[in-house]
KEGULUM-749894 format. One line per 10 residues: for each residue x, y, z of N, C-alpha, C. Coordinates in steps of 0.1 Angstrom, whole numbers. Layout:
<pts>
X/Y/Z/X/Y/Z/X/Y/Z; ...;
</pts>
This chain:
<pts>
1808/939/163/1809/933/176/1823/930/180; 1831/933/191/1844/933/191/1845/920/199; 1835/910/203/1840/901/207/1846/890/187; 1842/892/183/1846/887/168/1859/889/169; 1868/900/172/1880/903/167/1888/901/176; 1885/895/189/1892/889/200/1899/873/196; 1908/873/201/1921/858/194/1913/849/201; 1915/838/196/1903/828/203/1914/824/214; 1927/828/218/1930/821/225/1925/833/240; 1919/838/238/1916/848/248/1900/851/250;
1893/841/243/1881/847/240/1874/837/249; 1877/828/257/1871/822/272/1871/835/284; 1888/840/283/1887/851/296/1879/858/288; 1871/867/279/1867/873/280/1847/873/277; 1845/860/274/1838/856/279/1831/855/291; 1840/848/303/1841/849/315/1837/860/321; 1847/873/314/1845/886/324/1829/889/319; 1820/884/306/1808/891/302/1799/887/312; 1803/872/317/1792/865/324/1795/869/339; 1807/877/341/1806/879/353/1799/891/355;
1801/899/347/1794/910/353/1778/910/347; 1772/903/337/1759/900/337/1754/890/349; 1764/888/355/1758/876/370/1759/889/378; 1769/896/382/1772/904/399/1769/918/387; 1762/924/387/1762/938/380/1768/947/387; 1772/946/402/1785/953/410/1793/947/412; 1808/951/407/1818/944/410/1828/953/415; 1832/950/427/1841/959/437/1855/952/439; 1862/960/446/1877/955/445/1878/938/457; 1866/936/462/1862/926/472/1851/915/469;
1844/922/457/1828/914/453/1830/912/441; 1825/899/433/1825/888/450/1835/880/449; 1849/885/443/1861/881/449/1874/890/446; 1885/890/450/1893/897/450/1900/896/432; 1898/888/427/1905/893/411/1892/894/400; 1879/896/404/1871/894/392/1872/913/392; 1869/924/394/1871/933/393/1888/934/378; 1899/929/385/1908/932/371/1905/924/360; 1899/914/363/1896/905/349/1885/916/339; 1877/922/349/1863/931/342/1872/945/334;
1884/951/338/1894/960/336/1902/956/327; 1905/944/326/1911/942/316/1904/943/300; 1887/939/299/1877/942/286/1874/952/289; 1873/962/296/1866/977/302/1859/978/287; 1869/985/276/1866/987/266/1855/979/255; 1860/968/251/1854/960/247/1838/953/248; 1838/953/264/1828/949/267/1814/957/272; 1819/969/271/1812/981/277/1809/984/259; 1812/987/248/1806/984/231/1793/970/230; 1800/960/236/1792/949/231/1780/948/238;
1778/950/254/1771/951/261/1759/965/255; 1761/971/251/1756/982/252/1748/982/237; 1760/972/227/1751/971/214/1740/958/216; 1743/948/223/1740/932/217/1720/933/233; 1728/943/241/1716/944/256/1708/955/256; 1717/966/254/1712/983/255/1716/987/267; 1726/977/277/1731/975/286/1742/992/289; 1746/996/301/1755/1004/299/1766/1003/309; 1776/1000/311/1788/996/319/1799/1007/320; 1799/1010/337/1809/1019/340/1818/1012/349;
1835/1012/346/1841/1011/352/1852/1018/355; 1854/1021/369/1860/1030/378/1879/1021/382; 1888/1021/391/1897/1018/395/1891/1007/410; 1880/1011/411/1872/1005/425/1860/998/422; 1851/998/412/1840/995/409/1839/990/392; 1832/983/389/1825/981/380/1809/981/382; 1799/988/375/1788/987/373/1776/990/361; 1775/979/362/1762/976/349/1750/980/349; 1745/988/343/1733/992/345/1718/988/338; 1715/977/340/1707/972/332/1691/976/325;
1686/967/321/1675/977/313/1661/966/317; 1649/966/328/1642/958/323/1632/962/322; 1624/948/310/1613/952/300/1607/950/311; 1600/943/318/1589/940/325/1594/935/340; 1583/936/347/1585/931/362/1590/917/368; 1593/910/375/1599/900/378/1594/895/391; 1581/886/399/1579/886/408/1593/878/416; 1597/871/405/1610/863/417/1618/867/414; 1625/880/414/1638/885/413/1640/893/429; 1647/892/430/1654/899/443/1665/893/453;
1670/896/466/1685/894/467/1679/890/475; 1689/883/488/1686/869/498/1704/877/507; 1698/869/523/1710/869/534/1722/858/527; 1730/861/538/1742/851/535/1737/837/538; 1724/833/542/1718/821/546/1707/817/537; 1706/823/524/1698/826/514/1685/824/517; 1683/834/524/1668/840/529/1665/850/523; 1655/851/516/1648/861/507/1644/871/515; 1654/887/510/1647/892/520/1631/897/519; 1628/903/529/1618/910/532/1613/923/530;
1601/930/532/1598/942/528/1607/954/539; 1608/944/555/1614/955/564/1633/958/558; 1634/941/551/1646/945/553/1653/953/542; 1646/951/534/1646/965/519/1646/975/524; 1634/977/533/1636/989/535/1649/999/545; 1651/989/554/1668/990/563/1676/992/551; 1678/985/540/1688/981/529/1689/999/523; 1677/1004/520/1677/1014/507/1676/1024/522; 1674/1027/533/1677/1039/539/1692/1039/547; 1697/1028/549/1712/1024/551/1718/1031/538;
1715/1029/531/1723/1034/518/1721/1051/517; 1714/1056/521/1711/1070/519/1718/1073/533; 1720/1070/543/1727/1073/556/1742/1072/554; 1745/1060/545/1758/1060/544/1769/1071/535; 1757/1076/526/1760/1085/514/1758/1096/521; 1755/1102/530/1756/1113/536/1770/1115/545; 1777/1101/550/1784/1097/563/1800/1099/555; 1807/1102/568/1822/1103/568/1830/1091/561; 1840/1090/569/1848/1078/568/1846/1064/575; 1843/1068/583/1838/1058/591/1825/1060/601;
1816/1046/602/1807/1048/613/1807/1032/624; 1801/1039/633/1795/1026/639/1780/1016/637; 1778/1008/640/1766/1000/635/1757/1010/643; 1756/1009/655/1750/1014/664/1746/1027/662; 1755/1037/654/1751/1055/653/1745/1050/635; 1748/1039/627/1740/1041/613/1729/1034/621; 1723/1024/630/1704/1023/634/1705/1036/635; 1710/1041/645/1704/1056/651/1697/1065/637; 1703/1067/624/1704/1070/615/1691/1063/605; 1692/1055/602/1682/1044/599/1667/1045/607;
1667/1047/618/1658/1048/626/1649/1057/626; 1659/1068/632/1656/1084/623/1645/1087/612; 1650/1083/600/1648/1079/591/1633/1074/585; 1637/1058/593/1621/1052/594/1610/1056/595; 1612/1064/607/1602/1074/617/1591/1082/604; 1599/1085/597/1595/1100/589/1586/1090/576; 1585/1076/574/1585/1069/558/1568/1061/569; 1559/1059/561/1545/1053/566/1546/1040/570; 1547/1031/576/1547/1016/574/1559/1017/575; 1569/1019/581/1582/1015/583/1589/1017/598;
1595/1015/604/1600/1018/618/1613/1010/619; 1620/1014/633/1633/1000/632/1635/1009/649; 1630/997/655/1631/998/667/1642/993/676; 1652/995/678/1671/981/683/1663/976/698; 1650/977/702/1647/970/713/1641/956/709; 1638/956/698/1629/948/690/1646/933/683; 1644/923/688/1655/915/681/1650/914/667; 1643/911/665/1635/906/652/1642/919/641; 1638/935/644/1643/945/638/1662/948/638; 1667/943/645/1681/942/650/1686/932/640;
1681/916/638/1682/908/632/1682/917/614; 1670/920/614/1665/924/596/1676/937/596; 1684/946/606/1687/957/601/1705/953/600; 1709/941/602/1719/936/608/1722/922/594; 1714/920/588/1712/914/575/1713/919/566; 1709/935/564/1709/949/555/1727/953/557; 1732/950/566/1744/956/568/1755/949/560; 1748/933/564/1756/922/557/1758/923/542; 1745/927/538/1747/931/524/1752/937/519; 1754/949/521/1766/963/519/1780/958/522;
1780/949/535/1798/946/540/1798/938/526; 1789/929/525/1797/914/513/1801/921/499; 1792/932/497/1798/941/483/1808/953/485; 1814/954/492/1826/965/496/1822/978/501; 1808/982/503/1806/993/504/1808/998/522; 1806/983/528/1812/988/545/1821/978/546; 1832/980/554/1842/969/555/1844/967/571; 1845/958/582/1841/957/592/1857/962/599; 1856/973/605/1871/976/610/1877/974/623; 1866/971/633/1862/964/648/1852/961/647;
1851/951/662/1840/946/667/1830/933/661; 1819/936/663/1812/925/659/1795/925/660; 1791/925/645/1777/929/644/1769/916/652; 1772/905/649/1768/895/658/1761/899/673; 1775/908/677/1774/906/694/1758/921/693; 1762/930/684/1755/936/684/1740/934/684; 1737/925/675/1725/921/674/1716/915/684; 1728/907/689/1723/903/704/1719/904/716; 1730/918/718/1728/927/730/1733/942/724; 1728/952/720/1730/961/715/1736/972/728;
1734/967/739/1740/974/752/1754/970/752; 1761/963/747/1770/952/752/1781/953/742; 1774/952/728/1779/947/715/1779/959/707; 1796/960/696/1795/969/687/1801/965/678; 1801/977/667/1809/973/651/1815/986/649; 1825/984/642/1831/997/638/1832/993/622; 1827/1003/613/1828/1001/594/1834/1013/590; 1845/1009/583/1854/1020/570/1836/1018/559; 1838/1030/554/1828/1034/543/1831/1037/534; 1832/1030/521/1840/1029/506/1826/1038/498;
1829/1050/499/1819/1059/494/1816/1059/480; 1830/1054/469/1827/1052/456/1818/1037/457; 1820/1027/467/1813/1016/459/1793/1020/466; 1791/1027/475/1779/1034/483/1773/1040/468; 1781/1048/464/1778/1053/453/1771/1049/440; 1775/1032/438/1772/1028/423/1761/1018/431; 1763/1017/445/1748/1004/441/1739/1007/442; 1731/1021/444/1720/1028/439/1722/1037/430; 1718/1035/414/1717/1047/408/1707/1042/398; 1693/1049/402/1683/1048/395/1685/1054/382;
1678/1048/370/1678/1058/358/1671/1070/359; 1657/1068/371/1651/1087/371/1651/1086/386; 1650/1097/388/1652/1101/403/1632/1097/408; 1630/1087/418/1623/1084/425/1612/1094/426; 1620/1104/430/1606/1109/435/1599/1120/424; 1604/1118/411/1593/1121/405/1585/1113/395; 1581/1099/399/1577/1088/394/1566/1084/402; 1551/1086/391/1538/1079/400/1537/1065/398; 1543/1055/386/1541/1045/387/1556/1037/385; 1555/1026/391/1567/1016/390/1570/1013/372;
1560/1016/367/1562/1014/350/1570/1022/342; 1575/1036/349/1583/1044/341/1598/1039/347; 1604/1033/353/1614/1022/354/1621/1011/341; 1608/1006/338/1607/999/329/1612/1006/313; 1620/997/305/1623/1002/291/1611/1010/283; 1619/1021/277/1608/1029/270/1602/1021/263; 1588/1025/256/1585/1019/242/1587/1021/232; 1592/1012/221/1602/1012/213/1591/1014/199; 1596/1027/188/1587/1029/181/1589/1026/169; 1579/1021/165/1576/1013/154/1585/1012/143;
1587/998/139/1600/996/129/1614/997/135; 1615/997/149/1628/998/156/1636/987/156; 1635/976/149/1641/958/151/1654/960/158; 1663/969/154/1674/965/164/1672/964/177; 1659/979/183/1656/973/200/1647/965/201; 1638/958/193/1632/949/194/1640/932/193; 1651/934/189/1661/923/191/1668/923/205; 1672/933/206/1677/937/219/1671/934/233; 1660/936/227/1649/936/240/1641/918/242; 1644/915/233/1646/895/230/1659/891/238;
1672/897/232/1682/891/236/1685/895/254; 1676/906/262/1680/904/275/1671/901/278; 1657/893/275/1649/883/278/1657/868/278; 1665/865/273/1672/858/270/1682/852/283; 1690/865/285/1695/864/295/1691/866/315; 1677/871/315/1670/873/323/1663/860/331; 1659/857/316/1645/846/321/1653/829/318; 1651/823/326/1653/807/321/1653/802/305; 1640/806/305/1632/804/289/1628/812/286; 1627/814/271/1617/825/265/1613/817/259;
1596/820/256/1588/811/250/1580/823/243; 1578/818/225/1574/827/215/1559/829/219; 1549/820/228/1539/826/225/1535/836/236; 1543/840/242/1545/855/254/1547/866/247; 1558/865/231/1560/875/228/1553/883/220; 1553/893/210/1547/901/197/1551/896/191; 1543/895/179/1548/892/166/1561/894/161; 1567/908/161/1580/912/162/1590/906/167; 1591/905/180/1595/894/189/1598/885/185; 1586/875/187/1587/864/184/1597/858/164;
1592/869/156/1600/868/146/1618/870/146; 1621/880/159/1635/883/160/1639/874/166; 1632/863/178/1642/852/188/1642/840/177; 1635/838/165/1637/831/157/1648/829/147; 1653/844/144/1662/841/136/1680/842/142; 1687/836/136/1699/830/142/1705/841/146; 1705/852/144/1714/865/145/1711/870/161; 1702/869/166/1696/870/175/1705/866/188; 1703/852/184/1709/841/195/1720/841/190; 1733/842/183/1744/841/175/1753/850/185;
1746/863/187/1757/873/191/1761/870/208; 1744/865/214/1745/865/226/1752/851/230; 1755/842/222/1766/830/225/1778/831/225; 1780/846/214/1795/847/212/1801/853/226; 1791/861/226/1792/870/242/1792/865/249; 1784/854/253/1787/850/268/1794/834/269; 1794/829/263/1798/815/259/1790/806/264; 1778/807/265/1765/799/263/1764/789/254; 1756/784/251/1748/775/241/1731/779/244; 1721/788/232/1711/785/231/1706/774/225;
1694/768/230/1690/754/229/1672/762/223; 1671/753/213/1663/759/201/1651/753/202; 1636/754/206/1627/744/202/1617/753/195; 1610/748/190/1594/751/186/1590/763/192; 1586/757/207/1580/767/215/1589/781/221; 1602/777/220/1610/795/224/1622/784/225; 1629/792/233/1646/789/233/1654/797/244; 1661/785/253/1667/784/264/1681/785/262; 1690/796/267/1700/798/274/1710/787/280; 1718/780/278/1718/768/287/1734/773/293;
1731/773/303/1743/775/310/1753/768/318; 1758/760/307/1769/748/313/1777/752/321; 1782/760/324/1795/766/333/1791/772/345; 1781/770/347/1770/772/363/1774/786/367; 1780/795/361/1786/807/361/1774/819/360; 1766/819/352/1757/831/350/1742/827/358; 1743/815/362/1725/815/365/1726/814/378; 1716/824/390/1715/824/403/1709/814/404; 1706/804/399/1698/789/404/1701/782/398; 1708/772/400/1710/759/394/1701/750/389;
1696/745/383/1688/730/384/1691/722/367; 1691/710/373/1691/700/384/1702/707/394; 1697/699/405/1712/706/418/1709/696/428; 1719/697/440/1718/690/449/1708/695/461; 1701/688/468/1690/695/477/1680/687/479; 1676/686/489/1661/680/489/1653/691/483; 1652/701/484/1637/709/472/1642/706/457; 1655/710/460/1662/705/444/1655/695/436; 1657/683/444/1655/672/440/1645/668/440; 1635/670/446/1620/666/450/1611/674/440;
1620/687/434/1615/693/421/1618/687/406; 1629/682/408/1632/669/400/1623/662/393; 1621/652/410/1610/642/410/1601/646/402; 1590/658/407/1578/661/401/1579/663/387; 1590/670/383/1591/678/370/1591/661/361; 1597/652/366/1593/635/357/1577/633/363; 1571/632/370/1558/626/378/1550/635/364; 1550/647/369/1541/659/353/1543/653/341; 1556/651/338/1554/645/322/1550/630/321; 1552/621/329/1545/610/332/1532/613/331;
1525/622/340/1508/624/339/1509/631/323; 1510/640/325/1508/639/309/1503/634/299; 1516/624/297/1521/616/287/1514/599/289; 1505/600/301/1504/590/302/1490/580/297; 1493/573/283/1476/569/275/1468/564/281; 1470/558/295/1460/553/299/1450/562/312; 1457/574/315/1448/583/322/1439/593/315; 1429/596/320/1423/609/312/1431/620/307; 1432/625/296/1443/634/293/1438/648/305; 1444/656/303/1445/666/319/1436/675/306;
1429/683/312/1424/702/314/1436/707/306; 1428/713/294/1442/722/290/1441/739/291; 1451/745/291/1444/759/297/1455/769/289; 1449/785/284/1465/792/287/1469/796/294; 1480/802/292/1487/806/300/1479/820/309; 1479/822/324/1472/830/330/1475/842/323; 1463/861/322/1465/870/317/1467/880/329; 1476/889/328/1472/900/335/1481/902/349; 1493/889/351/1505/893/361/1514/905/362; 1514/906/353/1528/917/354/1516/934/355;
1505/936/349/1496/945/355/1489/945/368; 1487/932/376/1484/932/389/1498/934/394; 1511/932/390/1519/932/396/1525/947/399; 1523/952/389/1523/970/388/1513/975/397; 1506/972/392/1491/981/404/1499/981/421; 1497/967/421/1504/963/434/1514/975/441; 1525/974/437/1535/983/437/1533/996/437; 1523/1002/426/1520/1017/426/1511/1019/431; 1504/1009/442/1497/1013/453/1504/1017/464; 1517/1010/465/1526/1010/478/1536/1024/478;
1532/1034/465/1544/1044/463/1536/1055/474; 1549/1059/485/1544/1069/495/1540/1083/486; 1525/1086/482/1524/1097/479/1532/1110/483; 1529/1114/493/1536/1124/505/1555/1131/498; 1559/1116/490/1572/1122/492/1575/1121/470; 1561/1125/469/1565/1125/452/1567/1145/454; 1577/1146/443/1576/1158/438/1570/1161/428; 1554/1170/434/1549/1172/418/1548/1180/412; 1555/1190/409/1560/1200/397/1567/1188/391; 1577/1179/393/1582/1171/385/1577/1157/381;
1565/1158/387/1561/1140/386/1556/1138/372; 1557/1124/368/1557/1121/352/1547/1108/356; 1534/1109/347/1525/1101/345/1530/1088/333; 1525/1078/335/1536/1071/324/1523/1074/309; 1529/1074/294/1526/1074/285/1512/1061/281; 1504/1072/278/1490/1056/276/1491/1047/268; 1499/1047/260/1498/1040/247/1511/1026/253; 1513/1027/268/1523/1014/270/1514/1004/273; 1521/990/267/1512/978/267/1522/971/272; 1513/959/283/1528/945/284/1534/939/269;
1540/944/264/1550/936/253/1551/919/254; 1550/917/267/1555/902/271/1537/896/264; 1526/902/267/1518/894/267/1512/888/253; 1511/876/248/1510/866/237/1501/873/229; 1504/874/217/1490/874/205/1480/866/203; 1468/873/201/1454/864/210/1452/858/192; 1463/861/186/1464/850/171/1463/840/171; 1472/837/179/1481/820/181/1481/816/198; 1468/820/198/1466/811/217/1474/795/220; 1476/794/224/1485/783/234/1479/777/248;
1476/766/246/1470/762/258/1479/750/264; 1479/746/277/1487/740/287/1481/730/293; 1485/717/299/1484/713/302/1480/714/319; 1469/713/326/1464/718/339/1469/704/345; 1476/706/356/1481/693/368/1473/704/384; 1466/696/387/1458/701/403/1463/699/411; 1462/710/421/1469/708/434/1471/696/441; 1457/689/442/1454/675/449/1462/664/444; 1467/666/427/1475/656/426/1489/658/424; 1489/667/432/1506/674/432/1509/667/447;
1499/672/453/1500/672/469/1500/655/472; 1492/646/464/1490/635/462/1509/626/458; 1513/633/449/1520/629/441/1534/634/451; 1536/642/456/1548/644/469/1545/634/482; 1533/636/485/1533/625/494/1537/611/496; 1538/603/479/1543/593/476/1556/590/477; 1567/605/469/1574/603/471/1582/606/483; 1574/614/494/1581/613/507/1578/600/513; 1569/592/507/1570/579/514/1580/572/514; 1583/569/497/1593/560/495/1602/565/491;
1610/582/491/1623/588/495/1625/593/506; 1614/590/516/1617/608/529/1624/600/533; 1631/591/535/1644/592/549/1659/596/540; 1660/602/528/1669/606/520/1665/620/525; 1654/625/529/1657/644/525/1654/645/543; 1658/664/539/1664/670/549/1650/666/562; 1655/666/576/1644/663/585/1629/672/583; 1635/685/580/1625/692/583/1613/689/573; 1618/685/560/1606/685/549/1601/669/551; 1607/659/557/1600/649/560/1590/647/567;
1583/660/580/1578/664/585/1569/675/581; 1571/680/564/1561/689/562/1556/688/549; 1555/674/543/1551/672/532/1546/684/523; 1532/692/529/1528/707/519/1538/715/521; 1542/714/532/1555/727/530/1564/723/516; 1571/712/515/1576/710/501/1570/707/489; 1555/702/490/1550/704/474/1551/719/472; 1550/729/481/1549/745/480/1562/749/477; 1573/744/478/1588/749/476/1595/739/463; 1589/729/464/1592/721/453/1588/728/438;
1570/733/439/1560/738/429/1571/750/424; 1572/759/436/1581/772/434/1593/773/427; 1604/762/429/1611/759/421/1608/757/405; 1599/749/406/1600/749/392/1593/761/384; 1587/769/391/1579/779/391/1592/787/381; 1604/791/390/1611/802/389/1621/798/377; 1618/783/377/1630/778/361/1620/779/351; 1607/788/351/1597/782/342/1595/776/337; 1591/764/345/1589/744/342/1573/748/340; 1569/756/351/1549/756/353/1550/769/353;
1537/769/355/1533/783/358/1523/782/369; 1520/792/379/1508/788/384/1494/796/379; 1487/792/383/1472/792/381/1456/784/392; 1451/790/391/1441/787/401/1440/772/402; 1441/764/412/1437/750/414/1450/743/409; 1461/749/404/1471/738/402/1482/745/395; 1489/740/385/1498/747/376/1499/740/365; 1503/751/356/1500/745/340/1517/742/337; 1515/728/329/1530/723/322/1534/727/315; 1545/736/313/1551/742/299/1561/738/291;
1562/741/278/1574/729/275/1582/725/274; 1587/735/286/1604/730/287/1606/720/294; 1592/717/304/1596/709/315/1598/695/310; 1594/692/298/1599/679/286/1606/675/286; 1623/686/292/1632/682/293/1636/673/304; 1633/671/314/1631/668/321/1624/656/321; 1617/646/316/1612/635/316/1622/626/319; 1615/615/322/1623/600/325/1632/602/336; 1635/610/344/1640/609/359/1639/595/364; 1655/595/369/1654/577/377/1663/582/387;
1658/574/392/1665/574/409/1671/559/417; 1686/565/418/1693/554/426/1691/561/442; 1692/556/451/1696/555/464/1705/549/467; 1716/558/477/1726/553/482/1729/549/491; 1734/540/498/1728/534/511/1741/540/521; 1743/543/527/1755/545/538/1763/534/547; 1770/535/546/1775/523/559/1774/527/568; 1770/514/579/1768/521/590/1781/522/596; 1787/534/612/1797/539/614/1805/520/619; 1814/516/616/1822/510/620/1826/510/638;
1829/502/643/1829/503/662/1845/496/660; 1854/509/664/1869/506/664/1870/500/676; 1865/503/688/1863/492/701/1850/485/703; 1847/475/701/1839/470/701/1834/466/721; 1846/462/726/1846/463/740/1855/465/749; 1855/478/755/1864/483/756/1872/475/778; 1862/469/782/1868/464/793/1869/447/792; 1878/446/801/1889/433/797/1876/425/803; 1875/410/802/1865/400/808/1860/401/824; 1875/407/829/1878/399/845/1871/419/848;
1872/430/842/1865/440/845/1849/441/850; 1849/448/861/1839/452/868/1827/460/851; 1816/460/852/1806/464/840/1805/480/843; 1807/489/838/1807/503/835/1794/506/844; 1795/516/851/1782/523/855/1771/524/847; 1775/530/833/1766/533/823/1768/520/818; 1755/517/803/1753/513/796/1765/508/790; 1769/494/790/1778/490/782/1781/492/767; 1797/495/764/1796/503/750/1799/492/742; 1798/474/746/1794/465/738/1781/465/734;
1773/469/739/1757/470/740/1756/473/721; 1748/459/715/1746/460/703/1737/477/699; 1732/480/706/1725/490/706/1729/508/708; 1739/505/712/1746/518/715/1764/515/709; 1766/504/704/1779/508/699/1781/513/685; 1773/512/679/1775/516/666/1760/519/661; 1758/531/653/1749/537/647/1742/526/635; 1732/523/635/1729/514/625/1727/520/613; 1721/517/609/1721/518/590/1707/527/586; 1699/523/595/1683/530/593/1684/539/600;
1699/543/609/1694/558/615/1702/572/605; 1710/564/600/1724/572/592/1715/573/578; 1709/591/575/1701/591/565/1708/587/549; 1699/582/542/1705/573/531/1708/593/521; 1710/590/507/1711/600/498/1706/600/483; 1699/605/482/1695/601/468/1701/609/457; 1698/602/447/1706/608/435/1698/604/423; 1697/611/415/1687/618/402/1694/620/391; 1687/616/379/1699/617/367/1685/621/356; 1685/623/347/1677/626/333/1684/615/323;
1671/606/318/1679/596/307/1674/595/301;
</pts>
């Protein structure tokens, strides 16, 4: 491994550059900032060996680009990319996103917003379930978000005008975009070509034949880096024997400068340097923090001798196969090529799913006392969180639940979610509240005694001179002890 042979006085930056490009797996001379591209140039070599032995990972880097091409074992229902307002996109705007990209790869030097819809549109027309109509705001809005995405990674660079005005009034409003064709180039490149693929499963890493441990480590260590947690009773036997032993977790610390954190049940990644994980938590936020809350309220119910102990259950069977079905129902027949289409191999099994040796069962928390248990605390914290969830109580047990969902604290399951054991870490949550001052009144009265009384409402008026204290929302703050 060549990160061993690196001077330790150098082996943070290059650390750094591992975590950068395992966070942004496109790195352009702009994305997502102007010097992380030379820092990635500077280990080109190095890290493009280590990646490749410690992941199965493969890394190309160009004078314009860097790109990583990763490998995954299984499906991911919450993986995917978000607007600049971190809005998850949508199915329309994927689909603007991946036919923008094939318009662009056909296109000059430059285009306008306006001739790539035209393009995009085109396009749509010909795909089942898809359209993009610029009379439509809503479609203007989603195809105009798709754009955003490509400008923020260097692949369009805004050279006039204004997609804004565009979106607005598409009679009125334009853009002009230079087209960086090498970076068009690296953010699509499938391992097989699309269209001769019947199921979303030939995507997924081959199957690894028997007695293979080095990719059976491999295939641990980018679960590792994927998932929040890995937890041994998800894995095979094999598996579960490789995330156990130190060699495993050893390399992928040296490489990224992590700390794995080791329990019983599997072993978490911990990412002190807030650098590699698209989600923070703990974090600042009302969902943040209201997922917090819960994540102590669960271990409290739990743990608590004097209530009925909870329903214990395993972990749900059969996600990542509904989750495939799903998907290879949605593949447009019409546009497979089949002289070339490839059926996937029968003998593939979910790898991820637990040995029915060593069943594991969970702790069941019900909806009712989830929904129960937020309502309390929006009693006695809602004037700390944001307006809108003070006002939607289920709306935040549903985004709070989610959260912890995605740091795999629970899981869900019919009627409630099951407690897993990471979320342990998390017990004993306390909460101070911060109180605000109210705004200070630098004029308290601004006309002299012998003054005539203001038309309006006097700005001595205890009531309008200064903001009181119950209107100025307080803030709360959360610690683990």
């Amino acid at each position: 491994m060549k990160a061993r042979s690196i001077a330790s006085v150098d082996l943070d930056s290059y650390q750094r550059a591992a975590r950068l490009i395992l966070t942004h797996h496109l790195v352009t001379t702009t994305f997502p900032d102007r010097s992380a591209l030379s820092s990635l140039r500077r280990w080109a070599t190095e890290l493009r060996e280590d990646l490749l032995a410690t992941f199965g990972y493969r890394l190309e880097v160009t004078e314009t680009t860097a790109r990583l091409f990763t490998v995954a074992d299984r499906l991911d229902p919450g993986a995917g990319t978000s607007t600049a307002t971190d809005r998850s996109f949508d199915r329309r705007r994927y689909a603007y996103l991946a036919l923008a990209i094939a318009a662009l790869g056909r296109g000059g030097g430059q285009i306008t917003l306006s001739e790539l819809a035209d393009h995009v549109a085109s396009d749509a027309g010909r795909v089942e379930g898809v359209d993009l109509d610029t009379e439509r705001a809503a479609d203007r809005d989603a195809f105009v978000d798709a754009v955003a995405w490509l400008t923020a990674r260097g692949a369009l660079a805004l050279a006039d005008g204004d997609a804004g005005g565009w979106a607005s009034d598409p009679g009125r409003g334009e853009a002009l975009y230079d087209i960086d064709r090498a970076v068009v180039a690296a953010v699509f490149r499938p391992p097989r070509a699309l269209q001769h693929l019947t199921s979303v499963r030939a995507l997924l890493g081959s199957s690894v034949p028997h007695g293979d441990t080095g990719e059976v480590r491999r295939r641990v260590r980018r679960a590792l880096v994927q998932k929040p947690v890995v937890y041994a009773e998800e894995l095979s036997d094999d598996e579960a024997l490789q995330l156990a032993l130190p060699r495993t977790t050893d390399e992928v610390e040296l490489l990224t400068g992590l700390v794995c954190e080791r329990r019983a049940e599997g072993v978490a990644l911990v990412d002190t340097s807030g650098r590699l994980s698209d989600v923070r938590f703990p974090n600042t936020g009302t969902v943040a923090q209201v997922a917090l809350l819960l994540a102590g309220e669960i271990c409290d119910r739990v743990l608590d001798p004097d209530a009925p102990a909870p329903e214990r259950m395993p972990l749900p069977a059969g996600g990542h196969d509904a989750l495939a079905a799903a998907i290879d129902g949605a593949i447009p027949r019409s546009g497979l090529f089949t002289p070339l289409a490839s059926a996937m191999p029968g003998e593939f099994v979910d790898r991820f799913e637990g040995a029915s040796e060593r069943p594991a069962t969970h702790p069941l928390i019900e909806d009712s006392w989830i929904a129960g248990t937020i309502g309390r605390l929006v009693h006695t914290y809602g004037r700390t969180f944001a307006a809108q969830w003070q006002a939607d109580p289920a709306g935040l047990a549903q985004a709070a639940t989610e959260r912890l969902e995605q740091m795999r604290l629970v899981v869900r399951t019919p009627g409630g979610v099951l407690a897993l054991p990471a979320l342990a870490r998390f017990r004993g949550v306390t909460v101070s509240v911060r109180k605000r001052d109210p705004e200070i009144e630098l004029f308290p009265d601004l006309s002299l005694p012998d003054d005539p009384p203001p038309s309006g409402p006097a700005l001595s008026d205890p009531d309008l001179s200064s903001t009181s204290a119950s209107t100025v929302p307080d803030s709360i703050d959360t610690e683990i002890s």
